[in-house]
PDB file as gemmi writes it, atoms N, CA and C in Angstrom:
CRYST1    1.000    1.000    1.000  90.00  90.00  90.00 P 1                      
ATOM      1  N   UNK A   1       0.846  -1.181   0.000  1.00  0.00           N  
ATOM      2  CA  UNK A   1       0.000   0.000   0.000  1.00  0.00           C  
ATOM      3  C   UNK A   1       0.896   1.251   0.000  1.00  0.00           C  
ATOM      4  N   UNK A   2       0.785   2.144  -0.684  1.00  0.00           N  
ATOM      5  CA  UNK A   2       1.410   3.302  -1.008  1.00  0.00           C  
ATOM      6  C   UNK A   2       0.071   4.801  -0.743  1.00  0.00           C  
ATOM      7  N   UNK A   3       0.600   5.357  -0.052  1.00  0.00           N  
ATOM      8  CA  UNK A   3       0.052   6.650   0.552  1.00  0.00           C  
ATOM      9  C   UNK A   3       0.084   7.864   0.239  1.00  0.00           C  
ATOM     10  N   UNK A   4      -0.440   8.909   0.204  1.00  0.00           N  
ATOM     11  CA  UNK A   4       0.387  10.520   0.394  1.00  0.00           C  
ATOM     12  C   UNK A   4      -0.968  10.839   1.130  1.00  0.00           C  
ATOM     13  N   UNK A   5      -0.754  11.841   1.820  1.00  0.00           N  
ATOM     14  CA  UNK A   5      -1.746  12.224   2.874  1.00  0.00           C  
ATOM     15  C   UNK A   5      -1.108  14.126   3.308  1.00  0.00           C  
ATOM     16  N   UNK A   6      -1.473  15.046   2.931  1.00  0.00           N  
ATOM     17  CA  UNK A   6      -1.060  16.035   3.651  1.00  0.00           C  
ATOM     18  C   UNK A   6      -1.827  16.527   5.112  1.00  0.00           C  
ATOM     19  N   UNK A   7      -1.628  16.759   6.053  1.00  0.00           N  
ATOM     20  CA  UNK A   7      -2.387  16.781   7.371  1.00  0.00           C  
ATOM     21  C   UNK A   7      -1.491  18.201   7.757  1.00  0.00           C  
ATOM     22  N   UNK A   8      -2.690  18.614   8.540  1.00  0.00           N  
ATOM     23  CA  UNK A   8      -1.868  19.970   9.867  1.00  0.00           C  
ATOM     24  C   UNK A   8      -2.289  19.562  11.103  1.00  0.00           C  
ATOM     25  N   UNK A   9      -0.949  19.531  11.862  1.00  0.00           N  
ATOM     26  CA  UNK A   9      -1.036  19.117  12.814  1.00  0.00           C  
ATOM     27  C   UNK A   9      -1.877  20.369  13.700  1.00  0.00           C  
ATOM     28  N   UNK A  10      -2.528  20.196  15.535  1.00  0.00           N  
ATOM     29  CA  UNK A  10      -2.926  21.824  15.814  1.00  0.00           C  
ATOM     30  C   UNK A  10      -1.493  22.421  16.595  1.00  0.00           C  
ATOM     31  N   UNK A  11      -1.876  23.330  16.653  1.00  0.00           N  
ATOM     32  CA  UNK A  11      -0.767  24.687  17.037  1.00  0.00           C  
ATOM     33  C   UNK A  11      -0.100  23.910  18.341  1.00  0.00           C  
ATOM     34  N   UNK A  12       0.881  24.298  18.622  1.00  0.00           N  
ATOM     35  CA  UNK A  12       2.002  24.490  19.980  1.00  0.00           C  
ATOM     36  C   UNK A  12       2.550  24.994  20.049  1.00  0.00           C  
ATOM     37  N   UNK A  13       3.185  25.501  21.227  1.00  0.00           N  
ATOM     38  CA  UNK A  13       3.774  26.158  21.697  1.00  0.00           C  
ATOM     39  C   UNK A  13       5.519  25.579  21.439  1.00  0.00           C  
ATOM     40  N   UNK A  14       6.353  26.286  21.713  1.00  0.00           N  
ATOM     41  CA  UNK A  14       8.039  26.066  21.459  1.00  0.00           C  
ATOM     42  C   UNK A  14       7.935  24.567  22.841  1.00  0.00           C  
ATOM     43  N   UNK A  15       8.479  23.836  22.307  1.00  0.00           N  
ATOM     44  CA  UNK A  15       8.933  22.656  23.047  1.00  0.00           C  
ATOM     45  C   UNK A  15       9.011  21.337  22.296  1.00  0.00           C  
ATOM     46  N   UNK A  16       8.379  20.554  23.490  1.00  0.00           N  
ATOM     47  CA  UNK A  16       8.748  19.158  22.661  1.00  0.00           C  
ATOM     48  C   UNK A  16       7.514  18.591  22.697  1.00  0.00           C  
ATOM     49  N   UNK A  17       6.803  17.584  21.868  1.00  0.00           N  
ATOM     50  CA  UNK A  17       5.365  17.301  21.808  1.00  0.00           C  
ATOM     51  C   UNK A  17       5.378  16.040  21.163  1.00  0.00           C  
ATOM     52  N   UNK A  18       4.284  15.268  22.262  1.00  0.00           N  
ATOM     53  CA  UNK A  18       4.149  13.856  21.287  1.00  0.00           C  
ATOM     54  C   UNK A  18       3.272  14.466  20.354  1.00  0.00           C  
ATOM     55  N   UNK A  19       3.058  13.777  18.984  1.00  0.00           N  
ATOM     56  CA  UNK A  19       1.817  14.292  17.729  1.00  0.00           C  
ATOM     57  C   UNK A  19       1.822  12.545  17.722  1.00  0.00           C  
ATOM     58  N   UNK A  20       2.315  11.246  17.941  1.00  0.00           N  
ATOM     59  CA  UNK A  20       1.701  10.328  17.624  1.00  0.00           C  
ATOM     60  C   UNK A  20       0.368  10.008  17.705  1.00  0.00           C  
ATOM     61  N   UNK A  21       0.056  10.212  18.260  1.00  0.00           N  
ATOM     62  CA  UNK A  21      -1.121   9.913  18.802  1.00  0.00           C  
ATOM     63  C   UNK A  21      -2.481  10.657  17.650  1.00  0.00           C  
ATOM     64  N   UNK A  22      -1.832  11.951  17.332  1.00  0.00           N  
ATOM     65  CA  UNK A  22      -2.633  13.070  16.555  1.00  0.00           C  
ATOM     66  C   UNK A  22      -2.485  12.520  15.131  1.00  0.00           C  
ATOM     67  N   UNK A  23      -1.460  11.828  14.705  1.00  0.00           N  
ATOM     68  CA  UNK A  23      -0.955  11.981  13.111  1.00  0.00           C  
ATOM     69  C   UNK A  23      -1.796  10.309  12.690  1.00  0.00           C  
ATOM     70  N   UNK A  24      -2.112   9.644  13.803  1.00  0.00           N  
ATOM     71  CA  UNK A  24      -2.779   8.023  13.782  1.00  0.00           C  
ATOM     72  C   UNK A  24      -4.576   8.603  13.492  1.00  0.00           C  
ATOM     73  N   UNK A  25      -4.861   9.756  14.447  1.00  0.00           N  
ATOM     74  CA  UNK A  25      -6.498  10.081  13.941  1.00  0.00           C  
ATOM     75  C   UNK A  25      -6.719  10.906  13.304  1.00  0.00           C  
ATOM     76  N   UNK A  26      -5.528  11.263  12.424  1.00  0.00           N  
ATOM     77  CA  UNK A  26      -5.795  11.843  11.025  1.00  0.00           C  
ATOM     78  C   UNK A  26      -5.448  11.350   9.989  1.00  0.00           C  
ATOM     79  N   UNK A  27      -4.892   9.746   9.902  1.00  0.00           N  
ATOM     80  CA  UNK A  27      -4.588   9.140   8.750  1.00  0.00           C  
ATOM     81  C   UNK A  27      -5.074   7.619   9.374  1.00  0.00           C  
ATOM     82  N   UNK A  28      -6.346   7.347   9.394  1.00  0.00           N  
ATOM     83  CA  UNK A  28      -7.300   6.206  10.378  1.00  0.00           C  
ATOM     84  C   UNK A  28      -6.786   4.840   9.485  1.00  0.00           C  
ATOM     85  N   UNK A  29      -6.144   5.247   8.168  1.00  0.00           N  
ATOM     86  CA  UNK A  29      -5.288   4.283   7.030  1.00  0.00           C  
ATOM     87  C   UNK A  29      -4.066   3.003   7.749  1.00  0.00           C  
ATOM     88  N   UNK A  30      -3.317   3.820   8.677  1.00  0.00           N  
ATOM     89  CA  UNK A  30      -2.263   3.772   9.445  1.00  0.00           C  
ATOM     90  C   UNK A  30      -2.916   2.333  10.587  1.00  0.00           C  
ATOM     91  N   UNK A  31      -3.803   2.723  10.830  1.00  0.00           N  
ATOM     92  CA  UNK A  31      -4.515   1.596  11.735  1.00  0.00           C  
ATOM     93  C   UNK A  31      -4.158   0.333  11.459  1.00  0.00           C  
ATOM     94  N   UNK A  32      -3.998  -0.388  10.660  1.00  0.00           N  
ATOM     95  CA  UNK A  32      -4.314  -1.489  10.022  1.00  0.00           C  
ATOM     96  C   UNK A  32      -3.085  -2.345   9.309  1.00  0.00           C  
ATOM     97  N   UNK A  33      -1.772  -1.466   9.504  1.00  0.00           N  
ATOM     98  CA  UNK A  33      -0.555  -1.481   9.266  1.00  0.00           C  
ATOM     99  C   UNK A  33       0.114  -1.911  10.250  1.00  0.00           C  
ATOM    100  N   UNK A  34       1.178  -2.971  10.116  1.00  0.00           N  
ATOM    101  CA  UNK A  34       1.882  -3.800  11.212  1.00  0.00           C  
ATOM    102  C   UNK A  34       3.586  -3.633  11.095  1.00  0.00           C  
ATOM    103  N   UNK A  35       3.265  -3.221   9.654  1.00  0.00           N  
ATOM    104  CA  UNK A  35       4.955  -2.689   9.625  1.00  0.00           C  
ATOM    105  C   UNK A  35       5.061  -1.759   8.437  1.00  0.00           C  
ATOM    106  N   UNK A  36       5.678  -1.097   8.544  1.00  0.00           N  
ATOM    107  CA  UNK A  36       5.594   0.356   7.484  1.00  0.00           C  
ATOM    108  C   UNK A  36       6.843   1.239   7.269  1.00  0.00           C  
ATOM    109  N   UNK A  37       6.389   2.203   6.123  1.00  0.00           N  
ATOM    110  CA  UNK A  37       7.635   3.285   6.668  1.00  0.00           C  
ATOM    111  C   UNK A  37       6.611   4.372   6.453  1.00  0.00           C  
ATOM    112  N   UNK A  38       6.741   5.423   7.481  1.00  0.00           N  
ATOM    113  CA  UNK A  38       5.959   6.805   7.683  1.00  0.00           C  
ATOM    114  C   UNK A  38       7.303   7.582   7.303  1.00  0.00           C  
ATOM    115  N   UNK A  39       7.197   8.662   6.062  1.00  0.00           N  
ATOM    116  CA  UNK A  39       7.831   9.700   5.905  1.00  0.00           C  
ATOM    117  C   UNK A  39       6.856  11.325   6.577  1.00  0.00           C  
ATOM    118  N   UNK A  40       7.395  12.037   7.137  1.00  0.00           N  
ATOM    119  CA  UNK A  40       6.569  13.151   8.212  1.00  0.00           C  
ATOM    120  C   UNK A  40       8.127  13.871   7.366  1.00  0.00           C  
ATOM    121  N   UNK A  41       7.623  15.341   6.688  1.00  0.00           N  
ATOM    122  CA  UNK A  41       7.965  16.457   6.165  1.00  0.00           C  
ATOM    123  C   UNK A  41       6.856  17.806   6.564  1.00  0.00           C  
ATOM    124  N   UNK A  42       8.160  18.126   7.727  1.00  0.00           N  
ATOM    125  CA  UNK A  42       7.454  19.474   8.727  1.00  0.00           C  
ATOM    126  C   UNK A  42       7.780  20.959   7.721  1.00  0.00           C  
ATOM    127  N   UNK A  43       6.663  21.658   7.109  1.00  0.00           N  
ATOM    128  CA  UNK A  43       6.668  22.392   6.298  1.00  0.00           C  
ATOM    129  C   UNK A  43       6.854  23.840   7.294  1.00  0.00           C  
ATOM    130  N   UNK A  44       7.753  23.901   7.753  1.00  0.00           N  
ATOM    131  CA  UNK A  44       8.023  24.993   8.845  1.00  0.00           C  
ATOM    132  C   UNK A  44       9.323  25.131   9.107  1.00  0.00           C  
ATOM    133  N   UNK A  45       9.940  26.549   8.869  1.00  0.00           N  
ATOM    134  CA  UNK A  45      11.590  26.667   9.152  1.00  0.00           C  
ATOM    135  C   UNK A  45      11.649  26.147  10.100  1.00  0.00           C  
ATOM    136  N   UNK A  46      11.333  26.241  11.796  1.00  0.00           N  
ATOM    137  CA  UNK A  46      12.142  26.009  12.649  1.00  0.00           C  
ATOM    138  C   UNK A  46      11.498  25.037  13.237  1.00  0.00           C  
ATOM    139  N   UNK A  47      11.168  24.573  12.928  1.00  0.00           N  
ATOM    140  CA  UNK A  47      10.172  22.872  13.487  1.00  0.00           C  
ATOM    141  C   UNK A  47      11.362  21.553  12.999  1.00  0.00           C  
ATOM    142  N   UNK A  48      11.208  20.835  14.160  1.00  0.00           N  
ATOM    143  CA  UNK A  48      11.978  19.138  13.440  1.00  0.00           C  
ATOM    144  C   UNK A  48      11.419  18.355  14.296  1.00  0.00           C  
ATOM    145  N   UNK A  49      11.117  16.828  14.069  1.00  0.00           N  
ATOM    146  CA  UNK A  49      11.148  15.547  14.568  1.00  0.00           C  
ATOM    147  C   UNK A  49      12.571  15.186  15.438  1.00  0.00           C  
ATOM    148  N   UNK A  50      12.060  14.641  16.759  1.00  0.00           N  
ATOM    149  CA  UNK A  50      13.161  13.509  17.278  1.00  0.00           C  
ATOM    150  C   UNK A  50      12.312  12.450  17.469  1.00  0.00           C  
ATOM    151  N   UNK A  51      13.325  11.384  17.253  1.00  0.00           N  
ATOM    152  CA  UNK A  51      12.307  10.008  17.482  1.00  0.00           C  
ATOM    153  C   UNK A  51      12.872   9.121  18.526  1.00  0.00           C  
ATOM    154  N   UNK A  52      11.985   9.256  19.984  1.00  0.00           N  
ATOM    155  CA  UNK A  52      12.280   8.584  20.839  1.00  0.00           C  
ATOM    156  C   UNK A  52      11.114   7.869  21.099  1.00  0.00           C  
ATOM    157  N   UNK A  53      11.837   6.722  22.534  1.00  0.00           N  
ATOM    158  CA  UNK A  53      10.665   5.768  22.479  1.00  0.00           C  
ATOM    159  C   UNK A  53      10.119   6.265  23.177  1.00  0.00           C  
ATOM    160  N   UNK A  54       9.606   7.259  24.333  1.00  0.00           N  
ATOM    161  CA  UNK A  54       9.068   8.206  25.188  1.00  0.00           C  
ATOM    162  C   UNK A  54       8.911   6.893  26.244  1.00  0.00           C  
ATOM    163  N   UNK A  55       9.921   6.292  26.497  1.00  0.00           N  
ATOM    164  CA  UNK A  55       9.634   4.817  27.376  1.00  0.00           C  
ATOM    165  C   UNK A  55       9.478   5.916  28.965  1.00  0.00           C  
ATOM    166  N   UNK A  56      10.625   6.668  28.890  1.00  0.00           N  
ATOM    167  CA  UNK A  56      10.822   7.754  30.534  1.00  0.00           C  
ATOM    168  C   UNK A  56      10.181   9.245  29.965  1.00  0.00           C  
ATOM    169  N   UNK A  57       9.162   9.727  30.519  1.00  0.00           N  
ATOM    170  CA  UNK A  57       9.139  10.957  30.053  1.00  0.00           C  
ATOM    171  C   UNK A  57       9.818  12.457  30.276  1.00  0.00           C  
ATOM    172  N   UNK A  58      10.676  11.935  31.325  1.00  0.00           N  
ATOM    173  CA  UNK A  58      11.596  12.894  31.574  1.00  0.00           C  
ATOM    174  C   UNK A  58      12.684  12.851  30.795  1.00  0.00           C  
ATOM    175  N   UNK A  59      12.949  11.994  29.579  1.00  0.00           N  
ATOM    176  CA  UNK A  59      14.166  12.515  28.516  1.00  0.00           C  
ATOM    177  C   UNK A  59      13.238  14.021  27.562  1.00  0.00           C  
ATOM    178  N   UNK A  60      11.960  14.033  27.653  1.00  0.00           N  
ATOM    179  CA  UNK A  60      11.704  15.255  26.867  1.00  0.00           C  
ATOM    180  C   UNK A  60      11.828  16.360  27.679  1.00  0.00           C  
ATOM    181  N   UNK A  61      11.922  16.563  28.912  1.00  0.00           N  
ATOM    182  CA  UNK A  61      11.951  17.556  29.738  1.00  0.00           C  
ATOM    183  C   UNK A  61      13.493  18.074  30.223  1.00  0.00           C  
ATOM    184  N   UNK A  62      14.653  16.327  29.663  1.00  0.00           N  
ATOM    185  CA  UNK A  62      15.936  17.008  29.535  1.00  0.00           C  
ATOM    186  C   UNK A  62      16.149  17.490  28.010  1.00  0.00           C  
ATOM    187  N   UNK A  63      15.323  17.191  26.923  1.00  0.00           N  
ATOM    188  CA  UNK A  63      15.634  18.034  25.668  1.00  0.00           C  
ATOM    189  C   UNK A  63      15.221  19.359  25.752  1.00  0.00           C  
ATOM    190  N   UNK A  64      13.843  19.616  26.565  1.00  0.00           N  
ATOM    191  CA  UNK A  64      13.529  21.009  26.648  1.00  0.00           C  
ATOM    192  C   UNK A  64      14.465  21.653  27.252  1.00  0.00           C  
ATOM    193  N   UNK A  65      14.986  21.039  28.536  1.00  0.00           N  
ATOM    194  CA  UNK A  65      16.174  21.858  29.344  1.00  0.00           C  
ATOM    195  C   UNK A  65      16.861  22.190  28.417  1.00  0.00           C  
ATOM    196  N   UNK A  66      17.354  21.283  27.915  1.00  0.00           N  
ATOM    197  CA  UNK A  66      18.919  21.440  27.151  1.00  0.00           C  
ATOM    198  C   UNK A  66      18.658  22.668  25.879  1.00  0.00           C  
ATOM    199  N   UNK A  67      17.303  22.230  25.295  1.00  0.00           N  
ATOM    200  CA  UNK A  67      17.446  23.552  23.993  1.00  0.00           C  
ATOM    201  C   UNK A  67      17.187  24.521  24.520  1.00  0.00           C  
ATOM    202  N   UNK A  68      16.312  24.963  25.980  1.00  0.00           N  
ATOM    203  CA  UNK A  68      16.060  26.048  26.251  1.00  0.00           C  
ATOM    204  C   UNK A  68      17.888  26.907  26.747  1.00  0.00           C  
ATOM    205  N   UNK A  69      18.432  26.141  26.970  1.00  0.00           N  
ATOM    206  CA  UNK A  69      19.926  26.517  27.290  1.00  0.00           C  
ATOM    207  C   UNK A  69      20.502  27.117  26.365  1.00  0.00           C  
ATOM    208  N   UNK A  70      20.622  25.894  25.346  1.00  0.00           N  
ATOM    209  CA  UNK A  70      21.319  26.327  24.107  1.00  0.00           C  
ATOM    210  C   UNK A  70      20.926  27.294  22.976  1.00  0.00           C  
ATOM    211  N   UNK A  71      19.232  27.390  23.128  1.00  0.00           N  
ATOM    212  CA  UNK A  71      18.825  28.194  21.965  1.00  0.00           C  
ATOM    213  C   UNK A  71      17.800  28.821  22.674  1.00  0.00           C  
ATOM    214  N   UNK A  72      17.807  30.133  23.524  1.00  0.00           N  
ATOM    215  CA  UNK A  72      16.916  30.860  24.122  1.00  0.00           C  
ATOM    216  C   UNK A  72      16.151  31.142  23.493  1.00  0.00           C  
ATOM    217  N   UNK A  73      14.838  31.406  24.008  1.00  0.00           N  
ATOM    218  CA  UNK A  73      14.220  32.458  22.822  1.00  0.00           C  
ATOM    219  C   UNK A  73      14.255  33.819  23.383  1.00  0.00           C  
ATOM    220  N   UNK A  74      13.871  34.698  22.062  1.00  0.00           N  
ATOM    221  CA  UNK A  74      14.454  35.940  22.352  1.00  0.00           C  
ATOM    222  C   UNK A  74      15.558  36.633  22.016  1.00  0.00           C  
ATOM    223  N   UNK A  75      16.859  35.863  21.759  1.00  0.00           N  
ATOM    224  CA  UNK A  75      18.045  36.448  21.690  1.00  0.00           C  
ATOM    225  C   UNK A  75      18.060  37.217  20.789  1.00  0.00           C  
ATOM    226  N   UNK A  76      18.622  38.969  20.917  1.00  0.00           N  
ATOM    227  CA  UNK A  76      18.691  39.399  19.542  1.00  0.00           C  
ATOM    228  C   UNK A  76      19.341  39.607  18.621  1.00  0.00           C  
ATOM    229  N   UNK A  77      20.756  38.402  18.932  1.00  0.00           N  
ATOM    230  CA  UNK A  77      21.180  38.026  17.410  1.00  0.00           C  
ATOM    231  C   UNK A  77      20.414  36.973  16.429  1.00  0.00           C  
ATOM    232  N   UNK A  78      18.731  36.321  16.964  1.00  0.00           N  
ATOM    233  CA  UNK A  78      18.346  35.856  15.762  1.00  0.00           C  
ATOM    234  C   UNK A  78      18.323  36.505  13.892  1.00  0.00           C  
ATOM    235  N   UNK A  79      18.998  35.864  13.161  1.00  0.00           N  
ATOM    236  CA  UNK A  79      18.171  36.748  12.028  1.00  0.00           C  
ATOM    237  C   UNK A  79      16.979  36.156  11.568  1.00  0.00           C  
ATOM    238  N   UNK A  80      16.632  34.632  11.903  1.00  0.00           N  
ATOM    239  CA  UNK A  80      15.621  33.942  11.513  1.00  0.00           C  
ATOM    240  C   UNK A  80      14.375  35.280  12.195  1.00  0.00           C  
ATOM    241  N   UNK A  81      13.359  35.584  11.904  1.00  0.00           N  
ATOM    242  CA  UNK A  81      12.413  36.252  12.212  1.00  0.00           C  
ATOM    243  C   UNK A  81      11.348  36.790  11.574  1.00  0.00           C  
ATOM    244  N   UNK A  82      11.127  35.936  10.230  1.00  0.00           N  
ATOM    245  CA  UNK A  82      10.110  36.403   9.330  1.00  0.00           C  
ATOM    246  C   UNK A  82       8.723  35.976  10.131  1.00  0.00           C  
ATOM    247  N   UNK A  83       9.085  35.055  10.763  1.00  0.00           N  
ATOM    248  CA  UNK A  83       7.845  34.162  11.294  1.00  0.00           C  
ATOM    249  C   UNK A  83       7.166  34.681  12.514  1.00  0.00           C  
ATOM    250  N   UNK A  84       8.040  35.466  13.017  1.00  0.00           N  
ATOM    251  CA  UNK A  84       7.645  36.498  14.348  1.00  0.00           C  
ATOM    252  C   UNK A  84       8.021  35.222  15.555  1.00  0.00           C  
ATOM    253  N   UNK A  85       8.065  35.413  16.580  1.00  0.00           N  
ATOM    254  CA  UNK A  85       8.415  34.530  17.888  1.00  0.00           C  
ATOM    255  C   UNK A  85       7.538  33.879  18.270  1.00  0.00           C  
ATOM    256  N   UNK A  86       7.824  32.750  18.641  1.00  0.00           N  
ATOM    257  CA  UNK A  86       7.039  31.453  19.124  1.00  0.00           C  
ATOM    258  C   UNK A  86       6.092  32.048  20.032  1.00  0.00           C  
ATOM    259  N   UNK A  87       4.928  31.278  19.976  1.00  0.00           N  
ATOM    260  CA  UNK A  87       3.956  31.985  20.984  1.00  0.00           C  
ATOM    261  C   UNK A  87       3.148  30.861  22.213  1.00  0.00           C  
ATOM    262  N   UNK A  88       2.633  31.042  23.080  1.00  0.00           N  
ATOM    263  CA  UNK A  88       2.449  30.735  24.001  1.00  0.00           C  
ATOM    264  C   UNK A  88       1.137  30.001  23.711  1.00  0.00           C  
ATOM    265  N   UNK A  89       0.614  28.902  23.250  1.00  0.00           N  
ATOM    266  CA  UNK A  89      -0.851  28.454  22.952  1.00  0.00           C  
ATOM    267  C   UNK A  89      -1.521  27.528  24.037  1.00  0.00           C  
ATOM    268  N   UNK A  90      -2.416  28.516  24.796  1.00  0.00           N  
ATOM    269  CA  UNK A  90      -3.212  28.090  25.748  1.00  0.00           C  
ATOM    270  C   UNK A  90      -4.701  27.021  24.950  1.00  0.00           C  
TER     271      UNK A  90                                                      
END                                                                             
């Protein structure tokens, strides 16, 4: 079986986020599949995938640590900024 499916995921905020769960009840196709390959192409400059097994959920809370360290937001040597700054989605 061969696929293409474009989906939007909903909004978040700067961090780290499971979407499994979201990208399975928008492609209900996926269900029924026991072994596969999923290609996910994030149409957004500063967005990327990591793929962990989320077995401890505190390795996402040491990636948030760690990028919030390494890549503040705010700083104003960004030049990336067409997109305006990450925002806070309640």
């Amino acid at each position: 079986m061969w696929q293409q499916v474009e989906l939007v995921l909903n909004p978040r905020p700067r961090g780290f986020h499971l979407v499994t769960e979201e990208v399975l009840k928008k492609i209900p196709a996926l269900s029924g599949v026991n072994v596969g390959l999923l290609h996910l192409f994030i149409q957004h400059t500063s967005a990327s995938l990591s793929i962990n097994e989320n077995a401890d959920p505190d390795v996402r809370v040491d990636l948030e640590t760690h990028f919030n360290h390494f890549v503040p937001e705010g700083e104003p040597y960004y030049r990336h900024t067409l997109e305006g700054p990450d925002v806070r989605v309640i």
